[in-house]
Steps between C-alpha positions, in 0.01 A plus 500: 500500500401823604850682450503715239402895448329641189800647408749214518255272315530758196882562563582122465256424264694274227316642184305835411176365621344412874147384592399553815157275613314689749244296711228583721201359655275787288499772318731724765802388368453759200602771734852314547550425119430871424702556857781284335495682143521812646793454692682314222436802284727673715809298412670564172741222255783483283281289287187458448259303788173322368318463877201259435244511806248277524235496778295210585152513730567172692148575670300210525189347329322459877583644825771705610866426557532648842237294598616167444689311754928625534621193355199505182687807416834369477388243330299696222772803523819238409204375175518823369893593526522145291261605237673816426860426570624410134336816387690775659834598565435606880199477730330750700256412732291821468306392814555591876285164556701278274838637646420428818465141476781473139783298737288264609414336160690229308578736237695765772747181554547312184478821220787707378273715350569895654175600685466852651220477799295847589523402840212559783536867528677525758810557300329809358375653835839486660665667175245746527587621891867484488521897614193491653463532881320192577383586837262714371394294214301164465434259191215340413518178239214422335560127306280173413507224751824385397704803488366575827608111658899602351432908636408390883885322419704778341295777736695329792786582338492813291457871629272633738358150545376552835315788353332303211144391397440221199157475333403185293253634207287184371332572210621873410757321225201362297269786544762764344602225233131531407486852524273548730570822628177500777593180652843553516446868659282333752785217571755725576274706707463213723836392498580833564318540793647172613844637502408827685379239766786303512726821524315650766517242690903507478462860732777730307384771602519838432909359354306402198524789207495240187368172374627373252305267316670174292273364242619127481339313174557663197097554405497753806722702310224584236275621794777720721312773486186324661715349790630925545210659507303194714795531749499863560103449569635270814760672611461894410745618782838344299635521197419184258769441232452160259822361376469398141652137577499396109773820412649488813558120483626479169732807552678327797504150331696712214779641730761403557616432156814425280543777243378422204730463168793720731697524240296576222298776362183484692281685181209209433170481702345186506190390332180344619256254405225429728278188504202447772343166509183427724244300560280851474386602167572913572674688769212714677515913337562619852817320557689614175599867578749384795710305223787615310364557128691209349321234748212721509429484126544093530269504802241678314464262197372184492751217721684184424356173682738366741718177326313137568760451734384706764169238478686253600642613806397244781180566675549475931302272659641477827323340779375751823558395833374734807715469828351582818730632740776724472742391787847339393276200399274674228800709358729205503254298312349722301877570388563118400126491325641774331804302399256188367336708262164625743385883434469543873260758719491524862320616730520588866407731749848613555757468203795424659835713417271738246574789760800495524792378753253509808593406869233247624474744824394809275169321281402157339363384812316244241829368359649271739797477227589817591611436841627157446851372663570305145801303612574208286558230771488123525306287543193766418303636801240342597368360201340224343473258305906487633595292113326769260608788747867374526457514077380773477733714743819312310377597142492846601857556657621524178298816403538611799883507440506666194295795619747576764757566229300841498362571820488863451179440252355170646588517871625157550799452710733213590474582851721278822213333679629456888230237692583488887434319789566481859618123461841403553492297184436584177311181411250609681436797235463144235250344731258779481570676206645189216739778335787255553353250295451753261829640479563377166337823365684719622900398471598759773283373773695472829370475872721476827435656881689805635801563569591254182794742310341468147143603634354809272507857569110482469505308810721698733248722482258289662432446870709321723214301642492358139750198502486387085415580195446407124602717250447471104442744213168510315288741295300766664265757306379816647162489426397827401806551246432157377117509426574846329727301304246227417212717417743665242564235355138381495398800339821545227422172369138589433334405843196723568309589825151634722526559798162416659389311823249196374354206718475237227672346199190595326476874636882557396422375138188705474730818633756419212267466243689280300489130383761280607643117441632500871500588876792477716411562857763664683309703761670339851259592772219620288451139360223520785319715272534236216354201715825397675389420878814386579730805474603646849792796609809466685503811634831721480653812602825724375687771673707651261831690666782678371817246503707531248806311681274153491525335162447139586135297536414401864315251640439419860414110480433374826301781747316316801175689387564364148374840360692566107781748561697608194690793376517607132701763298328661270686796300678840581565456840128393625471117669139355584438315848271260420251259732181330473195531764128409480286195401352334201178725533683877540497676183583844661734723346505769774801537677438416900626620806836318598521247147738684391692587794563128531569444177795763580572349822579144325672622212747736781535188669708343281699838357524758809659741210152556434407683771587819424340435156264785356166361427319551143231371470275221617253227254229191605473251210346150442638213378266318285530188664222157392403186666620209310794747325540674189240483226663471156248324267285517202108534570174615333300805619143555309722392159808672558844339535637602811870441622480535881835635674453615837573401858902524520478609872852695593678339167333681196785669393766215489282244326316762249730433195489118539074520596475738170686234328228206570230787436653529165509118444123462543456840321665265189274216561134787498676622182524131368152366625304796334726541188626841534849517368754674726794664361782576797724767456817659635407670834734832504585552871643830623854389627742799487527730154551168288199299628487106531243273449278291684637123528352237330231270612703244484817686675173546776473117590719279770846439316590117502797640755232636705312178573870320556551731771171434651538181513856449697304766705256218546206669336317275302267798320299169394431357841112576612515744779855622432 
């Protein structure tokens, strides 16, 4: 594990000799080994210290590393740390790529072996500013495609990250490996000129004095000078400065420190050796003046081939699946494809969650997600096939449960839900509704009519002309926290995406470029676009109003004009009075004169306290509603397998886990028919500081206690029609 310095390593070494193996995905790494011997030569020994480094060029035969899919890297990445680990003493992973993605392999979790990590860069950067006025300087991190996935994550969190720009390099690695100093000047030019773009866009201002530019893969290093002088071409009215991240890395992996030998004369320097073993037959001329001389003068000789081992490392073959959609259904699936063993792509015209925490009123008028009321409620509304959708809404509470143990990060709540009525009896709710006969879900579930002395604060809130109630707790997400939450975890376990608008499963796969083994259909309304005549919208509105005194789910069950009332609390304060108008055939989005007044006058209706409520914001979504309910099969589209999930109506949310779970079923069975071999892995899930992971298939699926409970409920999930 990744918990030692340089400097304790040598202090606690157990004999007069260490060898530290230095990895990297290229030739880059030789800056960190001569980075490494440098630093060590600083440090002086009551006896003497034989320091063995050797370097090995994990770069591979075909292809490049940061282009293969997240999980193909762990996968090759935890090969390599077992072909090398019973020849060194210590490990470091001189690679910003490799270290990004080191905790994720097998190796990380079942190795004792000490492994020092370079990190992303952002380490470096935020060494580098600590006296630095910030507000008048901005970074700039230039990395691969994988150092830039784990940057957009530690930028969040690291200095001046509303003030930061991240540029993904493809190709630049290879070309200065190769030493080819014209393509690489013309690569950085480009990228160059992309980051000026991106950081003008940001509007600093004239606050902006510095930029201060991170080089984030160890080849860049070689090439700082290009990315200086390139920069202050774009940007010639602020000062460029280019961190070395190799030095400055090392230097702060090497502090703090225990003294070494403290009681001891400290009068011996230690010694070097340096091997370098490649798959190249010469480091290129131009490269070998940045080195120290000892590396430098094994650099410039002929090189050792890398052991046989290193052959042997598996080869990924991982089979590609392209989601369409990215709604809660097309992240939530292409999270449990990920999970199976799928490299997974989507691609939508709006990612959901990629911008951020995003009130539905502000943008995303595409993304009915956004907007959604999400309340986990029973039976599920108005949905069908009633057996799989009553599956499918069970096998989810259970995720839904443990994401609420964070709702900070993921935006789930276990929220009171308070349904009322103007009945004098509280069966009434039952008839309409069936929660009673549900009740076994939720162990808290009470009802009773006013004035009854255990009735719940939530509903002395309500109405007088509103005689009883039902009142349970359940899960609720706040949509725009929780899709932020999803796409993360989409994209930190290797999920990639486009963003483009397409009007056929054919178009989008032409737009991708890319050859895959599956489709999964997620795309709600815009199945129409697919061939799906029988998708239709149920029209809704939201007024969103400052409230932070109503915490509890409303529901007004029995109005005379039958229109759907409800009030939701979302976070900080902010509720959402929600409604429905307009018929199969209305697909407008505009917001019209009076829809949302009435929306406002319902919702007040049942909680006068809202009247003096500041409004927020206002949002029209659809509900992707079909004829003949929701479409969850297996088809064939010009040769393609194609998963079909779409039509959910106002119940996406709450049955997305257990619909992603049958998706992932007949994902298995593609996989099986056309002989592609699927290897599932852990999902990592982001679930406070420590993380959790993503439950099993098979803790997914109706527990024998489940289907018990259904049936005293009389629910026969086997009966046609049920």
């Amino acid at each position: 594990m990744p918990t030692a310095t340089l400097k304790e390593l040598l202090s606690s070494a157990s004999s007069s000799s260490l060898t530290f193996a230095a990895i990297d995905d290229g030739i880059g790494g030789l800056k960190v080994v001569s980075a490494i011997e440098s630093e060590l030569s600083k440090l002086k020994f009551g006896s003497p210290m034989d320091v063995d480094l050797l370097f090995f060029d994990c770069s591979m035969k075909e292809g490049n590393f940061p282009d293969l899919p997240l999980q193909d890297q762990i996968l090759l990445l935890d090969g390599y740390l077992r072909a090398i680990s019973s020849l060194a003493s210590a490990i470091v992973l001189a690679c910003h790529t490799y270290s990004t993605i080191y905790e994720r392999t097998n190796f990380a979790a079942e190795s004792s072996l000490p492994v020092i990590l370079m990190g992303s860069g952002v380490i470096a950067y935020n060494d580098f500013v600590q006296s630095r006025d910030l507000r008048k300087t901005a970074p700039i991190y230039f990395g691969t495609k994988t150092t830039k996935r784990r940057l957009d994550v530690e930028i969040i969190e690291g200095v001046a990250a509303e003030r930061a720009v991240c540029i993904a390099c493809p190709k630049l690695a290879t070309s200065v490996a190769c030493g080819k100093r014209d393509v690489t000047e013309a690569l950085i030019k480009q990228y160059a000129e992309d980051a000026a773009y991106k950081l003008n866009e940001l509007k600093l201002g004239t606050s902006l004095e510095t930029v201060i530019v991170t080089l984030c893969c160890t080849h860049y290093s070689f090439v700082a000078s290009l990315f200086e002088s390139a920069m202050r071409e774009c940007l010639p009215f602020v000062t460029i400065e280019v961190i070395d991240t190799v030095k400055t890395s090392v230097e702060v992996l090497n502090r703090p420190g225990k003294r070494v030998n403290p009681t001891s004369a400290q009068e011996h320097s230690p010694s070097f050796d340096v091997r370098i073993l490649s798959r190249l037959a010469k480091i290129p001329d131009s490269l070998l003046p940045q080195l120290t001389p000892i590396v430098k003068a094994k650099a410039g000789s002929v090189l050792e081939p890398l052991p046989a081992a290193f052959d042997e490392t598996p080869s990924p073959t991982r089979p590609r699946c392209l989601v369409l959609g990215s709604g809660v259904n097309g992240l939530t699936c292409a999270l449990r494809l990920l999970k199976e063993g799928y490299d997974v792509h989507l691609i939508a015209e709006e990612i959901a969650g990629s911008r951020g925490i995003v009130f539905a009123s502000s943008c995303l008028a595409q993304t009915t997600s956004n907007g959604a009321g999400a309340i986990w409620e029973f039976p599920p509304f108005g949905c069908s096939p009633q057996k799989e959708a009553r599956e499918w809404l069970l096998q989810g509470r259970a995720v839904f449960e443990l994401l609420s143990a964070n709702k900070q990060e993921t935006g789930v709540h276990l929220r009171p839900q308070t349904v009322v009525s103007r009945s004098d009896n509280p069966d009434n709710i039952n008839a309409i509704t069936d929660f009673k006969n549900w009740s076994f879900v939720n162990p808290d579930f009470t009802s009773g009519k006013r004035g009854d002395p255990d009735a719940p604060d939530s509903f002395e809130q309500v109405n007088s002309l509103y005689n009883c109630y039902t009142w349970y707790t359940s899960p609720i997400a706040f949509m725009p926290r929780y899709l932020n939450w999803l796409y993360t975890c989409c994209r930190d376990n290797g999920a990639t995406f486009t963003r483009s608008r397409f009007s056929s499963i054919q178009e989008a796969l032409r737009i991708v470029d890319g050859k895959f083994n599956l489709v999964v259909n997620c795309l709600g309304l815009g199945a129409t676009a697919t061939g799906d005549k029988d998708m239709f919208p149920a029209r809704g509105a939201l007024v969103y109003l400052y409230a932070p005194e109503v915490t509890s789910f409303y529901e007004d069950i029995d109005r005379a004009d039958e229109d759907l009332t409800y009030i939701v609390p979302q976070e900080n304060g902010v509720i959402a009075c929600a409604g429905s108008s307009g018929g199969e055939e209305d697909f407008g989005l505009e917001n019209r004169i009076g829809e949302c007044e009435a929306v406002l006058r319902r919702c007040r209706d049942i909680l006068p306290i809202l009247k003096d409520a500041p409004i927020l914001g206002e949002w029209v979504g659809l509900r992707p509603k079909r004829k003949g309910g929701i479409r969850l099969e297996l088809t064939k589209d010009e040769g393609y397998d194609v998963i079909n999930n779409y039509g959910h109506g106002g119940s996406g949310v709450v049955l997305s886990w257990g619909c992603a779970h049958s998706v992932a079923s007949l994902a298995r069975e593609v996989a099986k028919k056309n002989g592609l071999g699927l290897h599932g892995i852990e999902i990592k899930i982001v679930l406070g500081k420590k993380g959790a992971v993503l439950p099993s298939l098979e803790e997914g699926a109706l527990t024998e206690e489940m289907r018990v409970l259904l049936k005293k409920a009389e629910f026969s999930l086997a009966a046609p029609g049920s």
